[in-house]
C-alpha positions in Angstrom: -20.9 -10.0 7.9 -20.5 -11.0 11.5 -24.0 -11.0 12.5 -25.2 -13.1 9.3 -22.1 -15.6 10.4 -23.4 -15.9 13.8 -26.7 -16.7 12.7 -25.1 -19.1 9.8 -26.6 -17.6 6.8 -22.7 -17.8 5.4 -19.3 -18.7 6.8 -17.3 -16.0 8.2 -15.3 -14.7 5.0 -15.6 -12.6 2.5 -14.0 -11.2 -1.3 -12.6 -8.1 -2.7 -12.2 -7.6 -5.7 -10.6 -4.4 -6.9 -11.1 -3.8 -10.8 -7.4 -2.0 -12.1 -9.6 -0.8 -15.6 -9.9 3.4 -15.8 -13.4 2.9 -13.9 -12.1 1.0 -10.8 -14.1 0.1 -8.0 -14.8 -3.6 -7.7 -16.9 -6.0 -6.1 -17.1 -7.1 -2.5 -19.0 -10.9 -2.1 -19.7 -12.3 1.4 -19.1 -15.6 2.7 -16.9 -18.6 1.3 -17.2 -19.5 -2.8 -17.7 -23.1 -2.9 -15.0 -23.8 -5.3 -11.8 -21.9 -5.7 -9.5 -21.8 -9.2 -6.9 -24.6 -9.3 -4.3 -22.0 -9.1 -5.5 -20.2 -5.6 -2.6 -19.7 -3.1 -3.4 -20.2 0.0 -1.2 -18.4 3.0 -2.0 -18.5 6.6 -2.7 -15.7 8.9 -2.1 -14.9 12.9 -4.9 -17.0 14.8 -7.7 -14.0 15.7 -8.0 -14.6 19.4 -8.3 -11.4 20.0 -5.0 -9.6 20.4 -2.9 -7.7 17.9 -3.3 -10.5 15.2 -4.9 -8.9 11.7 -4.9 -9.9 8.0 -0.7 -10.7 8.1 0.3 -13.0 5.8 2.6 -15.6 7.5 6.0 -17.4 6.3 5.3 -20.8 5.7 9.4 -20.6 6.1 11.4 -22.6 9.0 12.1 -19.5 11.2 15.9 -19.5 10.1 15.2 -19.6 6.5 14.8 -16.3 4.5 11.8 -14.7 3.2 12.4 -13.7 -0.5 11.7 -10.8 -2.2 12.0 -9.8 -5.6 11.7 -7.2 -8.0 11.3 -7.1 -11.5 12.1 -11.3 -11.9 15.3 -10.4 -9.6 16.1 -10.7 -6.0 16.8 -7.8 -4.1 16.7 -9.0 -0.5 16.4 -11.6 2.2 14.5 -11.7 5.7 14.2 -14.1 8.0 11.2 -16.1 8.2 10.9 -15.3 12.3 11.3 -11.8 11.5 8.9 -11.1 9.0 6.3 -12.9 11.4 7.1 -11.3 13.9 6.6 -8.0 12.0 3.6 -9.5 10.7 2.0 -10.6 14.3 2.8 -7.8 16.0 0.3 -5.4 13.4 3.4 -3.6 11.7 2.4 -5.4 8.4 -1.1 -6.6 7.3 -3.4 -6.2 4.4 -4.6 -2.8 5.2 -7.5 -1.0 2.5 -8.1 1.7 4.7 -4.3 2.5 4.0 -2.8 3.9 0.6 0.0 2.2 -1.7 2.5 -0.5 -0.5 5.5 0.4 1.7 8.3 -1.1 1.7 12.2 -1.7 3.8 14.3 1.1 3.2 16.7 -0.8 1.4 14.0 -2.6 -0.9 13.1 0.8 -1.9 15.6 1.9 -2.9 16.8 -0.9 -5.2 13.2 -0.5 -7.0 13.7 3.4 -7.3 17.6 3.2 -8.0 16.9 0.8 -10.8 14.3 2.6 -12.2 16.0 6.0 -12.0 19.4 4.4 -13.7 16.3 3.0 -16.2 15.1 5.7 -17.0 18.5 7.7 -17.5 20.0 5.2 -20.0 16.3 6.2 -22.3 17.1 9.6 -23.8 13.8 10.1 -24.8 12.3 9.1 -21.6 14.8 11.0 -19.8 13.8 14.3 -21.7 10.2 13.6 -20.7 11.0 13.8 -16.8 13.5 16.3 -17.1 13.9 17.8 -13.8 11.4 15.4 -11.8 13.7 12.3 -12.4 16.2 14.4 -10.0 13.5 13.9 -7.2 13.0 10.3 -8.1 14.9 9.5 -4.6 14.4 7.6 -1.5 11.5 9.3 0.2 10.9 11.9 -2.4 9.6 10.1 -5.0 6.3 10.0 -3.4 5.9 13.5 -3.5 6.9 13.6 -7.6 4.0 14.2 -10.0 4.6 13.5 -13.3 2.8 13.9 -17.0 1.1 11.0 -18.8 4.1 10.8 -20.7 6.5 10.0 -18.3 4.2 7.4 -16.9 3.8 5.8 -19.5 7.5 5.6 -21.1 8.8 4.9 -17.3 6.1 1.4 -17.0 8.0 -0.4 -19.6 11.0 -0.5 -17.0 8.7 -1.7 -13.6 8.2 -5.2 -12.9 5.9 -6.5 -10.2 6.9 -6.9 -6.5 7.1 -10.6 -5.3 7.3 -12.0 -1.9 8.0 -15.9 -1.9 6.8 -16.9 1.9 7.1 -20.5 1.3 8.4 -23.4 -0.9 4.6 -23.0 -2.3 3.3 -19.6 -1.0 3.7 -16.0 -2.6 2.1 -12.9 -3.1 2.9 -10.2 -5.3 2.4 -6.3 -5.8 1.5 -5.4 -9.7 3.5 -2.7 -11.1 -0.2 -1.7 -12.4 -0.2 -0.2 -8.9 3.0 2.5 -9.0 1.8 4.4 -11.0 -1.8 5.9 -10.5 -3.7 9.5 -12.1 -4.3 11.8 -9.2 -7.8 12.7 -10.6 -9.1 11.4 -14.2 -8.6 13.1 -16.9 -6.0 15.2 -15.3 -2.8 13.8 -17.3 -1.2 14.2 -13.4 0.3 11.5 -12.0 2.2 10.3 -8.6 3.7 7.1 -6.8 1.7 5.5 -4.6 4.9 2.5 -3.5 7.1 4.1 -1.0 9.5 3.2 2.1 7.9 2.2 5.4 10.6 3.3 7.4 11.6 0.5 9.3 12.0 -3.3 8.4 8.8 -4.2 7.6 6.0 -4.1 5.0 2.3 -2.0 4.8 0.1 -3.6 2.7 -2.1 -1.1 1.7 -4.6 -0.9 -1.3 -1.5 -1.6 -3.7 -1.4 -5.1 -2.8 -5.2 -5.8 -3.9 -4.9 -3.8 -6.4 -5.9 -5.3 -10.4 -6.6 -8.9 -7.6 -9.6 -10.8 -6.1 -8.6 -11.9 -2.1 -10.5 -14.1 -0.6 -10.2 -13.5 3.6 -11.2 -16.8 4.7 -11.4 -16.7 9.2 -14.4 -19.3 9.1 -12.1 -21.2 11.7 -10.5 -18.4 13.6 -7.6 -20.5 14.6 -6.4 -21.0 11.0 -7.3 -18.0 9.2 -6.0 -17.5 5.8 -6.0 -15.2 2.9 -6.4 -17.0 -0.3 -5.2 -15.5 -3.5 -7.8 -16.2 -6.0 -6.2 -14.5 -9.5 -6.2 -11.4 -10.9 -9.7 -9.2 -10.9 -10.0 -9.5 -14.5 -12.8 -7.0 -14.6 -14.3 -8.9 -11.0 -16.3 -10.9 -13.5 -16.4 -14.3 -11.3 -19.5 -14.1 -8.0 -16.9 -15.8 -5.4 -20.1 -15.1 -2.8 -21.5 -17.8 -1.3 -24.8 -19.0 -2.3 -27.8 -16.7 -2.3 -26.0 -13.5 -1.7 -25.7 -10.8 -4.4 -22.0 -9.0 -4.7 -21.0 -5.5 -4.1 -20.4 -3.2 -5.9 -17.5 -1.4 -4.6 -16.5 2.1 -5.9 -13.4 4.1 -6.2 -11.1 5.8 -9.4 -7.1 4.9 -8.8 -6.6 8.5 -7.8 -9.3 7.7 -4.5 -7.9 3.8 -4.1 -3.8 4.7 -4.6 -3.7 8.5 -3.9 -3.6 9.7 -0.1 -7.3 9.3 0.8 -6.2 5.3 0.2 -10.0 4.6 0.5 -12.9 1.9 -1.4 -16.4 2.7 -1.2 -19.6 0.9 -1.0 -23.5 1.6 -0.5 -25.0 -0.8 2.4 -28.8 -0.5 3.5 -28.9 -0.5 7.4 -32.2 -0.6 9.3 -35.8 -0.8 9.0 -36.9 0.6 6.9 -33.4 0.6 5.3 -31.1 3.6 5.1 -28.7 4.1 2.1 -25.3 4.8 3.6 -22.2 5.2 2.2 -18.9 3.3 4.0 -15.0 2.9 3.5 -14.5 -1.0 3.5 -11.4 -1.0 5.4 -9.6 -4.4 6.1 -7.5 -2.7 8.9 -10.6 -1.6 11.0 -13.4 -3.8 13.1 -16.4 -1.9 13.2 -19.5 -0.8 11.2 -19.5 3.1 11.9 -22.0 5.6 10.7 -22.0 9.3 11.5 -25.2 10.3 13.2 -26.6 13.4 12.4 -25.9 15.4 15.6 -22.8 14.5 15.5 -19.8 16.9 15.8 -15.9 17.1 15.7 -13.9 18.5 18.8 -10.8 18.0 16.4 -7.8 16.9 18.1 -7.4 19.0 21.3 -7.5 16.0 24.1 -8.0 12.1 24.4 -10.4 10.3 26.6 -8.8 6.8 28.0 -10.4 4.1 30.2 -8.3 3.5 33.1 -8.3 0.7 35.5 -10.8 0.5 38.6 -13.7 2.3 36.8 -11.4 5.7 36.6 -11.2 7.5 32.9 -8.4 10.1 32.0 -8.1 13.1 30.1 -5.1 14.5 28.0 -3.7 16.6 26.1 -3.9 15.7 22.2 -1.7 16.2 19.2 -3.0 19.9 18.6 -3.2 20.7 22.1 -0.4 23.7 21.4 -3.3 25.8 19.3 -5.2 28.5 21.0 -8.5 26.5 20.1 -7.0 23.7 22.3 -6.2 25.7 25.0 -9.0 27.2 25.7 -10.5 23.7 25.2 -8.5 22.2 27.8 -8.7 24.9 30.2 -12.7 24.8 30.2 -12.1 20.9 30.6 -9.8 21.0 33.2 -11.5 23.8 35.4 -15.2 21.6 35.1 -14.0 18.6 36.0 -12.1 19.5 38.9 -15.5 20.4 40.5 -16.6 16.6 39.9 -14.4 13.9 40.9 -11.7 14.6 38.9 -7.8 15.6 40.1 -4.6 17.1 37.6 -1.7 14.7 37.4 1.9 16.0 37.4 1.6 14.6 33.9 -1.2 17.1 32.3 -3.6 14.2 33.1 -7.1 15.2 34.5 -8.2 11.5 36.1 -11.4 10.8 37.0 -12.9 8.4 39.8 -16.4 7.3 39.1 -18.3 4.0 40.5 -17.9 2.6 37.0 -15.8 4.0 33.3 -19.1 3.8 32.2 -19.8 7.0 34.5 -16.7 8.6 34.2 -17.0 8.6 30.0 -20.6 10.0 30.5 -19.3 12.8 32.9 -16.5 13.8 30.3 -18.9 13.9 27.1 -22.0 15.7 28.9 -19.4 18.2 29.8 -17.7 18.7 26.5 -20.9 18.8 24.9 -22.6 21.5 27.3 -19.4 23.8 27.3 -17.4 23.5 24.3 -17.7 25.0 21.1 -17.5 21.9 18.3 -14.7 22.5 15.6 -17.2 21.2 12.4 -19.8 18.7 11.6 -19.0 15.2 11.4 -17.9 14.5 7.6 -19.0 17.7 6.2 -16.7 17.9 2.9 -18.0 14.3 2.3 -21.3 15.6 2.7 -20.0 18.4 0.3 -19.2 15.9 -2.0 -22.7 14.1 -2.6 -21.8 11.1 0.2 -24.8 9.5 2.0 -23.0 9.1 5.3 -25.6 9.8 7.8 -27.8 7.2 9.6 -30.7 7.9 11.3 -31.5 5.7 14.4 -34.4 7.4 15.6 -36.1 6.5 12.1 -35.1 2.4 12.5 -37.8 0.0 14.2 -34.6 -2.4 14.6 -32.1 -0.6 15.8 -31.1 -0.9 19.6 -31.0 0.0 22.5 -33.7 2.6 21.5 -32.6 4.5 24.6 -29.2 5.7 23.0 -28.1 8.4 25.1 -27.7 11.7 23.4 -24.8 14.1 23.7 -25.8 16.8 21.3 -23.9 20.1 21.7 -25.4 22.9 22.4 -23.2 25.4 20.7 -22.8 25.3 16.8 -19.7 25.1 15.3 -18.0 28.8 14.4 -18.4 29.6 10.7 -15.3 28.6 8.6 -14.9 28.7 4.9 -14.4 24.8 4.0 -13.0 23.1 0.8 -13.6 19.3 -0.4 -11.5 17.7 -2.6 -14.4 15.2 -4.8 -13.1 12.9 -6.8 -14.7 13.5 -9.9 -16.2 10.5 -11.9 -16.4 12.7 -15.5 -15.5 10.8 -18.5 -12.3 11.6 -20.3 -12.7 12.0 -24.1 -11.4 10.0 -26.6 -8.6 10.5 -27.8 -7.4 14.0 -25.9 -4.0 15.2 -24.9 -4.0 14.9 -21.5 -0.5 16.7 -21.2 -2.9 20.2 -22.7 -5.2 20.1 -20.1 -8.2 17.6 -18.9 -10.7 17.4 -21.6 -14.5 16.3 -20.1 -17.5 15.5 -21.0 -20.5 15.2 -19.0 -21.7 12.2 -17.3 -25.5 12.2 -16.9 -27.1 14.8 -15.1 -26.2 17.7 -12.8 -23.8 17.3 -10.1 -24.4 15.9 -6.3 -22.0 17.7 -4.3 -20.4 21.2 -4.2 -16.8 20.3 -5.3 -13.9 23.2 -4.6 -16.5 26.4 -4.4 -19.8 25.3 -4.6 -21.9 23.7 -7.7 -20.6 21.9 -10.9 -21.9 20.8 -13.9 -20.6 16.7 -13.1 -21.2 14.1 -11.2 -19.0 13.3 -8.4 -17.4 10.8 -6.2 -16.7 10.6 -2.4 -13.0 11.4 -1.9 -12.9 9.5 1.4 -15.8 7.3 3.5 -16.5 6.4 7.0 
């Protein structure tokens, strides 16, 4: 999208659509819609100049005035209009679809899940259908509560949408379509995907564009602004600019809500083109594909660009496992033959003429020494996902030089499992609460699912 602004095919901005109906997905349109509904809210973003500023809807508020919010057509709490964009500039709230659900305050949580709880208890019937789970329906517990079909369904007459007023004329709101979602279809399962942040602050994950059509409008990076455009309504409407074809964006609630908290959709890239699969994540900048020689060191150390063309090395979050060790000691004992010293800190740093150097040094080690964890996005692959691009096999794609750092060990064997989402039709009119009852879709499956082959067609649990 940024190169076909920069060239002015369209105007920096684009759609999404996300369809709430039992298929999902969506639509994704590129550039600006040259007219918008009558009843399109418009609310203004951080500049993008470059520095923390993302997708954060701003308080149109004076800074000592309260942002409202309220739940279920009543108020359940107050924050001041500085504070919330504060929150909001410094990246601790933005629309995020790389993210799951919608988290909220503490304190707003639990006035949602108090009040649904008490709901619920005063309904003897519904009561009888949660039985023990409604015990766990609690502050941060209620995530982790899966439920039957039943008691979904007799617990949604008692949600209400969650609304934030930003403005005497700006709001946005969170559908109660979005609370509840099925973990996979047809599995009569189902969980929470709204939750507590943790602090006093919002995430807007894929709960907030969830069963809506967003426009992100940053044609004029000072002013960006995200403009509510309605409900999806089945993401009938093209809001593309002229001449460009939507779309189509894929993902069941379980993949969208659930943890993965991922949107897919197929791009061509290349000459000739190249089908690949992607995540469409609001919260990230770059197009990434996963090259074929690629390969996962897991999480044993970090690489960071210092100042003064110096580069360090550290440990990472798994650095306690044996794995990591024995990672880090190879490391450690290479690059103290090059230019490289140990920090009090557990910091090898490295002096080079230039970080460009000092990155190359570090990677041509790891990949002559080390022993990879697994391929880049295998269960994906597992699951039928075109994630791969091939550069060598592009007549555009530059620099045609790209420096390889292809390991030369293979990755131990492992016994792997990949959750797919499956994209099997439920039939009509079965008891979910007895068990999932399928029917094929099509032809045989693409990927391997849990254990190898399957008789249905399936969906990418996650994306790049």
């Amino acid at each position: 999208m940024t190169t076909m602004a920069q060239q002015g095919k369209i105007d920096r901005a684009f759609t999404m659509c996300f369809d709430d109906s039992a298929e999902g997905g969506g639509m994704l349109y590129l550039g600006k819609p040259s007219k918008l509904p009558a009843t399109a809210q418009k609310i203004p973003m951080p500049p993008l100049d470059g520095n923390m500023a993302m997708y954060s809807p701003l308080a149109s508020f004076n800074d000592h005035e309260d942002v409202q919010f309220y739940y279920n057509s009543k108020q359940i709490g107050t924050q001041k209009a500085k504070d919330w964009n504060y929150y909001m500039g410094q990246g601790y709230g933005f629309s995020d679809t790389g993210t799951p659900g919608f988290m909220m305050a503490p304190s707003l949580w639990s006035a949602v899940v108090e009040g649904l709880k008490q709901a619920i208890s005063a309904d003897a019937s519904c009561q009888r259908v949660w039985g023990y789970s409604l015990q766990s329906l609690s502050g941060y517990y209620a995530s982790d509560v899966t439920v039957s079909k039943a008691a979904a369904d007799c617990a949604t007459q008692y949600l209400g949408d969650f609304v934030v007023k930003l403005g005497p004329d700006s709001s946005f709101s969170v559908s109660k379509k979005s609370f509840f979602y099925e973990t996979e279809p047809c599995s009569g399962k189902f969980k929470i995907s709204w939750g507590s942040s943790g602090g006093d602050y919002m995430l807007l994950g894929t709960s907030f564009n969830y069963g809506k059509t967003i426009l992100y409008d940053t044609s004029d990076l000072s002013k960006p602004q995200l403009v509510m455009l309605g409900s999806a309504d089945g993401c009938k409407v093209n809001y593309g600019a002229a001449n460009t074809k939507p779309i189509p964006m894929k993902g069941v609630a379980g993949q969208v809500l659930g943890m993965d908290g991922t949107i897919t959709a197929q791009l061509s890239i290349g000459t000739p083109a190249q089908t690949v699969d992607v995540q469409l994540d609001t919260g990230s900048q770059k197009l990434m594909g996963i090259h074929q020689a690629c390969r996962n060191l897991g999480d044993c150390f970090l690489v960071q660009p210092e100042g003064g063309g110096r580069v360090s090395v550290f440990q990472g979050p798994d650095y306690h496992t044996s794995q990591c060790q024995e990672q880090i000691g190879t490391m450690d004992r290479i690059l103290s033959q090059e230019n490289c010293q140990g920090g009090g800190d557990g910091r090898m740093l490295c002096s080079c003429s230039s970080q460009e150097e000092c990155m190359k040094l570090v990677l041509k080690t790891a990949a002559e020494n080390l022993v990879p964890n697994k391929i880049c996005a295998i269960t994906r692959k597992m699951c039928g996902a075109q994630v791969s691009f091939h550069p060598e096999y592009s007549s555009s794609f530059s620099p045609k030089n790209l420096p390889s750092y292809a390991f030369k060990k293979p990755p131990a064997k492992q016994k792997l499992e990949a959750q797919c989402h499956l994209t099997y039709l439920c039939d009509e009119g079965s008891d979910a609460s007895a068990g999932p009852a399928r029917r094929k879709r099509g032809g045989g499956g693409r990927g391997g699912g849990r254990g190898g082959g399957s008789d249905y067609d399936y969906d990418w649990g996650s994306s790049v």
